[in-house]
N, C-alpha and C positions, 0 to 999 in steps of 0.2 A: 504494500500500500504506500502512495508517496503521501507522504505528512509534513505539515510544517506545524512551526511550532511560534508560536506570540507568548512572549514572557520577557520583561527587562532586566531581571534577574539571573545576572551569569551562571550562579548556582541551581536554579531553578535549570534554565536551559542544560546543565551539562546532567542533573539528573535524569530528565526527558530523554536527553540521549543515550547513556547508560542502559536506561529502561527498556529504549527499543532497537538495541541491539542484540537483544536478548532473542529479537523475533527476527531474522538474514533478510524475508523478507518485506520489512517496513524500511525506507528508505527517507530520510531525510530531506527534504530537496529547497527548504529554503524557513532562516529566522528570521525573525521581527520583532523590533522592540518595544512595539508600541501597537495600539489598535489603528490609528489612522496608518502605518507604512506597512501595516497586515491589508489595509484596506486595498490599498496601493499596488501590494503583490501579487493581492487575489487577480486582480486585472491584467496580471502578466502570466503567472501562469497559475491557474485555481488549482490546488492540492486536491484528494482525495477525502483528507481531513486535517482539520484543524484541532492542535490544542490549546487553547484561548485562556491565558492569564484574564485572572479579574481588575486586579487592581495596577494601573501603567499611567505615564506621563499620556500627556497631549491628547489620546482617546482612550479610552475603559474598552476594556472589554465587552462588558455589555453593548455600548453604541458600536463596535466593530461587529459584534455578530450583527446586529440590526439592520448596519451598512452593507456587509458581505453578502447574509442572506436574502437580499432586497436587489441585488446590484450583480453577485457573483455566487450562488449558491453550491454552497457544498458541507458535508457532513462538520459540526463543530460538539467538540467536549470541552467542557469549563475545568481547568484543573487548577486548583488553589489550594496553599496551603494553611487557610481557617475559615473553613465551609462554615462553622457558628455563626462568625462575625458580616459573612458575606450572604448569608442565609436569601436574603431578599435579593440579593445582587442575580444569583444564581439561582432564580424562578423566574427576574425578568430577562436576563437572556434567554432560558430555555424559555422563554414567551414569544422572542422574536425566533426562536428556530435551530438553538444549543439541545443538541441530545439527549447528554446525560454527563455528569459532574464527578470526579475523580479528586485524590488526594494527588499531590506532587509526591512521587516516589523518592523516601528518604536517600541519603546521600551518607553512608559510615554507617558502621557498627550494626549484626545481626547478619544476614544473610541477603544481597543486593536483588538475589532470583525474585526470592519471596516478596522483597517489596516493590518489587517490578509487576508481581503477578492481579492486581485487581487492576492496572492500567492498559497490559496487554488482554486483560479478558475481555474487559470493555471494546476495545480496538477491536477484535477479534467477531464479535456480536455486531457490531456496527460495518464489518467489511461481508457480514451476513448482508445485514439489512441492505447496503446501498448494491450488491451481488443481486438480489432478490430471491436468495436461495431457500426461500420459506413457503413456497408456495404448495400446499396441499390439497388433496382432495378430501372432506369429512362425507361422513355418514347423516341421516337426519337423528333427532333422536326420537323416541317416542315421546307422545304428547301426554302430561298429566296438569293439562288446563283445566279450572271448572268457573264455569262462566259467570255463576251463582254467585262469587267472592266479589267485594269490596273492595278487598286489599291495591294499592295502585304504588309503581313501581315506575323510576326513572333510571335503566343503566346506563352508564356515562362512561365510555373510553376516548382516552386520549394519548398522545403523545408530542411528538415534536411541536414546539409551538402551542402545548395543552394548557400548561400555568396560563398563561395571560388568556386561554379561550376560554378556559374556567372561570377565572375572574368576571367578565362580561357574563357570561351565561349565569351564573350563581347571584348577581345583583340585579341581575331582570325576576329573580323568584322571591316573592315576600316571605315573610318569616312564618306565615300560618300556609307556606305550601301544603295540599292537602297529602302529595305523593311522596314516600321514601322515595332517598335518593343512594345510590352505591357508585362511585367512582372509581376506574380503575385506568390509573398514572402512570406510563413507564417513567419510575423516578426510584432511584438504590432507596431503600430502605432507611439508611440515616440521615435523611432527608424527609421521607415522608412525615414525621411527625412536625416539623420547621412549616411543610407546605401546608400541612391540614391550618397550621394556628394562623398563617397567611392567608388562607382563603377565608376561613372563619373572619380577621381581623377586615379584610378587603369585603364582603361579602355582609357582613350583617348577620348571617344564619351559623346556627350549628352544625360545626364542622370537625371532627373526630377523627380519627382511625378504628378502623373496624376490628372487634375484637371477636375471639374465637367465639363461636356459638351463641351468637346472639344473632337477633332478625333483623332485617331493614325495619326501622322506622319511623313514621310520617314525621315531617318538622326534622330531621334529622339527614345529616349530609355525612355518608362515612366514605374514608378513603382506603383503598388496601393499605396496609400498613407496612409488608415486609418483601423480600424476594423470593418468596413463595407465590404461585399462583392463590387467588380466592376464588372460591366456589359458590353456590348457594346447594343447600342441599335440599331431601325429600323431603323433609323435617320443617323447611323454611328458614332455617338458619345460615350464616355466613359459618366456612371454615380454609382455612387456609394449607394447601395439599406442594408437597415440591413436584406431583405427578401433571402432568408428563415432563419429566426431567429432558427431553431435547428440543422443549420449549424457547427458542434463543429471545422471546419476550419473555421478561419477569418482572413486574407478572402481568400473567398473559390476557389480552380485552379479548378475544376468541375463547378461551376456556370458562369466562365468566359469564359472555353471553350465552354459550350455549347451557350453562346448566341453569340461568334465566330460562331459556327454551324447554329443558327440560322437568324443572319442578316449579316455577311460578306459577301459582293457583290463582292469581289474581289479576290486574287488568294491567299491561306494563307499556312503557315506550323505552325504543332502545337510540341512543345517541352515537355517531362516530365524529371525534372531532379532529382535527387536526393532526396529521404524526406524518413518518417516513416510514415508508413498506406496508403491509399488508396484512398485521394484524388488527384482528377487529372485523374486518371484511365477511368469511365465511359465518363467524357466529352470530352477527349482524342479521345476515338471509336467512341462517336457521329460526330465529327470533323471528323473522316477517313469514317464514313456512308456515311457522306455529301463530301466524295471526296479528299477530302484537304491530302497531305502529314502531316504523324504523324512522330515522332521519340519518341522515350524512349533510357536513358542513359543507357548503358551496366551495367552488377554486378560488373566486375572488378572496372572501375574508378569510382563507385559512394560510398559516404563514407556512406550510408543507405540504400542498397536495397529493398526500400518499396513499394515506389508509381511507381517507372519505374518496377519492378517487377509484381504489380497487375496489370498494360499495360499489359506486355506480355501475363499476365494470360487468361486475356477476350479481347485477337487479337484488341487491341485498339491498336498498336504500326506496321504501315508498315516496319516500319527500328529502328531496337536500336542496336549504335553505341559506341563506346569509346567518351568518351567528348570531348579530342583534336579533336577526326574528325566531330562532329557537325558543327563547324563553316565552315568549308570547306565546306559541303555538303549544308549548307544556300548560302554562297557563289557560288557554282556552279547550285545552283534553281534559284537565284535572280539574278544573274551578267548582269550588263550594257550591 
């Protein structure tokens, strides 16, 4: 994979390389010290991916992904070394179209493989994604709707560009929503809790992470919480499975929607918003086999047209809309 690397940090930069030398075939092909001269080199020759410092003279990383992916798009990971403090910094880049966020691989002392190894995994998942090598065929499953139920249900996946389409979508919904809502973010794990308290804080409503074995519920907004896929089970509850372990989303909006398809008893709408590749897609249509109102985000508003794109492909999407108008249209299915 040819990579370049944005960070003003000598230190930073030589651990980056360290890192990915560890893999023969990632290839270095150009640094930058700053977001605006990342900006600059995207235009001469765009990498395959970007590893994008946060914090840099003259432009930030965040307005570099926003310019790149606006201007010269290509795959971008946030790597910083204090995800705490940058918390918010690194949900509004992954808003403008940052993937997914990495620690800077220490530099001394311990073993260099090992802490090489969550930044090549990542790279690794992501030279999946832009390869497109995910594409499967499923099965339907069988139906266990009953039309009799009450119960009303919003699944919400997303990815590339998902933080900022959630935000919009989450503040079109009043606080007495009458539907559970379940979200499911390709975002690591020590992160989701930071994004649940930023949407909550942006949003107005209750916003959580999901915990084992409890239900969707109304006036409530849960988000997957770990690197395990979530489920919904027979039972009606949320539980969190590492099955199917060759899943290269974690966790995966296709595993979620389809056991929505398979055990929601009640009256649901399924959402795909914004991402790269093609997760989301198949469980989406199994969700519209099984009845249930779909929507996919429009090409215009979404900052990746990947996953609501491969909907449209294979008629897994009854409605794809502008993202400002999804919440109105939740609102006018579910209203008191």
């Amino acid at each position: 994979m040819k990579i370049a690397i944005v960070n003003d940090m000598p230190m930073a930069v030589e651990a980056l390389r360290r890192a990915l030398a560890f893999e023969p075939a990632h290839e270095v092909v150009w640094v930058a010290s700053n977001g605006a001269e990342a900006v600059q080199r995207c235009t001469e020759y765009t990498p395959d991916l970007i590893l994008m410092d946060l914090i840099m003279p003259l432009m930030d990383g965040v307005e570099a992904t926003r310019r790149i992916m606006a201007e010269t798009p290509c795959a971008i990971v946030i790597v910083t070394v204090d995800r705490e403090q940058n918390v918010h910094r690194v949900f509004e880049a992954m808003g403008y179209g940052a993937l997914d966020v990495v620690d800077t691989p220490a530099i001394g002392g311990g073993n260099p493989q090992e802490a090489a190894a969550p930044l090549l995994r990542k790279i690794m998942n992501i030279g999946w994604l832009i390869g497109d090598h995910s594409n499967r065929v499923r099965s339907a499953p069988s139906s266990h709707r009953h039309s009799s139920s009450r119960q009303h249900l919003v699944a919400i996946g997303s990815s590339a560009g998902g933080p900022a389409a959630l935000e919009v979508l989450l503040k079109g919904l009043p606080r007495d929503f009458s539907a559970a809502i379940v979200l499911v973010q390709h975002v690591d794990q020590v992160f989701a809790a930071g994004m649940a308290e930023w949407l909550a804080s942006a949003s107005g409503l209750d916003v959580r992470l999901a915990q084992e074995g409890e239900p969707p519920q109304s006036g409530t907004v849960l988000l997957a919480g770990t690197n395990h896929h979530i489920r919904l089970l027979k039972n009606g509850t949320l539980a969190y499975t590492a099955e199917p372990v060759n899943e290269i989303y974690r966790p995966s909006i296709d595993v979620f929607f389809e056991s929505v398809a398979s055990y929601w008893s009640g009256d649901a709408v399924g959402v795909l918003l914004t991402g790269m590749g093609r997760d989301g897609a198949q469980g989406l249509k199994l969700m519209r086999q099984q009845g249930y109102l779909t929507i996919a985000q429009d090409q215009q508003s979404s900052a990746v047209y990947g996953m609501p794109k491969a909907a449209a492909a294979i008629d897994a999407a009854v409605e794809v809309r502008p993202l400002d108008k999804i919440a109105p249209r939740l609102l006018e299915i579910f209203s008191k």
